[in-house]
C-alpha positions in Angstrom: 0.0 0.0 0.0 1.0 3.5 -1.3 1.7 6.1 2.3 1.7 8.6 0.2 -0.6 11.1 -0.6 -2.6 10.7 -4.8 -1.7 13.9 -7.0 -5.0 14.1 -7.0 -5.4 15.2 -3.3 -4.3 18.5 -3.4 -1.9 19.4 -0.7 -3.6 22.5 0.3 -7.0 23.2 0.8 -8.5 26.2 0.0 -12.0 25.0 -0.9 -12.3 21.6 0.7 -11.0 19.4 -1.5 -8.4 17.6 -0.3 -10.8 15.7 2.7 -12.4 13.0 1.2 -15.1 12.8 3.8 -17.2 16.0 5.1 -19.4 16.7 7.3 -22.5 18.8 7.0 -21.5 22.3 8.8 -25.2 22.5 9.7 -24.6 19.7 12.0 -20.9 21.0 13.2 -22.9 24.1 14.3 -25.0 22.2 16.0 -22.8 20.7 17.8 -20.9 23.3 19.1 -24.3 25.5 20.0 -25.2 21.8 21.8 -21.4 21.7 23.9 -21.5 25.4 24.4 -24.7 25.6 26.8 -23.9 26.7 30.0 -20.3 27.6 29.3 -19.8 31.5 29.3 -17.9 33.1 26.7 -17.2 37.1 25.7 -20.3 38.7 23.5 -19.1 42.2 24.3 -15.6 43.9 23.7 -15.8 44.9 27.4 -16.0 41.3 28.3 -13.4 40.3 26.2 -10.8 43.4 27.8 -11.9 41.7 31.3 -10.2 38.2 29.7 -13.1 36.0 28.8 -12.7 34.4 24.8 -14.9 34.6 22.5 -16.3 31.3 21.8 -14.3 31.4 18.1 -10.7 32.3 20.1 -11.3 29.5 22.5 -11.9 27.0 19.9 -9.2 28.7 18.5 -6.5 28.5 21.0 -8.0 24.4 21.7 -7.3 23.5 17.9 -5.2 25.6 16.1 -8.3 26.4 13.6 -8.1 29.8 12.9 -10.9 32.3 14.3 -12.1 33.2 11.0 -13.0 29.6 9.7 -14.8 29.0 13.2 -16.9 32.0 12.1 -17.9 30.4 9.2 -18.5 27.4 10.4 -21.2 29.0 12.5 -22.3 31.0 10.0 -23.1 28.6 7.8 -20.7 30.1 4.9 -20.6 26.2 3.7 -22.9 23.2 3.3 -19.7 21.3 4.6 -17.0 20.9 6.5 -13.6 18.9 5.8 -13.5 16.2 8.1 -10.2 17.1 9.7 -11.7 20.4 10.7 -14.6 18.8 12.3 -12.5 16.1 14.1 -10.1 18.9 15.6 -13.1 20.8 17.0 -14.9 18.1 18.1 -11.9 16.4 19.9 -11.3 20.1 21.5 -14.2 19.9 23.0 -13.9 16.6 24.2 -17.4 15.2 23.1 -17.4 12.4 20.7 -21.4 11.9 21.2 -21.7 14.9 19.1 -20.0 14.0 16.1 -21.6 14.6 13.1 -22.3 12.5 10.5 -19.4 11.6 8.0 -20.4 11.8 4.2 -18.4 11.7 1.2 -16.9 14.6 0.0 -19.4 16.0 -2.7 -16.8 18.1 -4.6 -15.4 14.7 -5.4 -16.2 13.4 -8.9 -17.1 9.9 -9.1 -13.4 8.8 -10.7 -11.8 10.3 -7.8 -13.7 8.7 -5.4 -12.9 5.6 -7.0 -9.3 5.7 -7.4 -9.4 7.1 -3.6 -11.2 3.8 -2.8 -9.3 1.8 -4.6 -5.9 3.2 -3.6 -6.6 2.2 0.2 -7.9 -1.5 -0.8 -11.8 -0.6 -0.2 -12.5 -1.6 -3.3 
């Protein structure tokens, strides 16, 4: 088996290709909104000079993801989510229960898929 990555996998990822599985960022939101209950985080600058994080700088500072992507996760700037995004964020928060569903990546075109699948032995 090839350890490698395919040339087909794009190094970086600008628009979620490189993932082969997603998840829905609908459910991602959801399951922050679900782990943030009760938790208190800055909604005001004068909260934020007194040292509480914003709930995006916390997650943040927990996984490395920058502030700007947890914004649009939970503004739903896309349908999905690359998977390693999803599994940073919800190992951060250190509740598996709320993992969202895992889907094939749908900016994948059938052939890649494939050849993904095939690569790793699956079929």
């Amino acid at each position: 088996m090839n350890s490698s990555p395919s040339p087909d996998i794009p190094t970086d990822d600008p628009n979620g290709m490189r993932d082969p599985m997603v998840v829905r960022t609908e459910e991602l939101k959801r399951s922050i909104e679900i782990w943030a209950v009760g938790r208190t985080f800055a909604n005001t600058p004068q909260e934020k000079v007194e040292g509480k994080h914003s709930l995006g700088a916390y997650l943040e500072q927990e996984t490395g993801i920058p502030k700007r992507r947890i914004y649009g996760i939970m503004h739903l700037e896309t349908k999905t989510t690359t998977w390693s995004i999803a599994d940073k964020i919800i190992a951060a928060i250190e509740r598996p229960d709320l993992t969202p569903e895992t889907i094939p990546n749908p900016r994948w075109s059938q052939e890649r898929w494939h050849k993904y699948m095939a690569e790793r032995g699956c079929i």
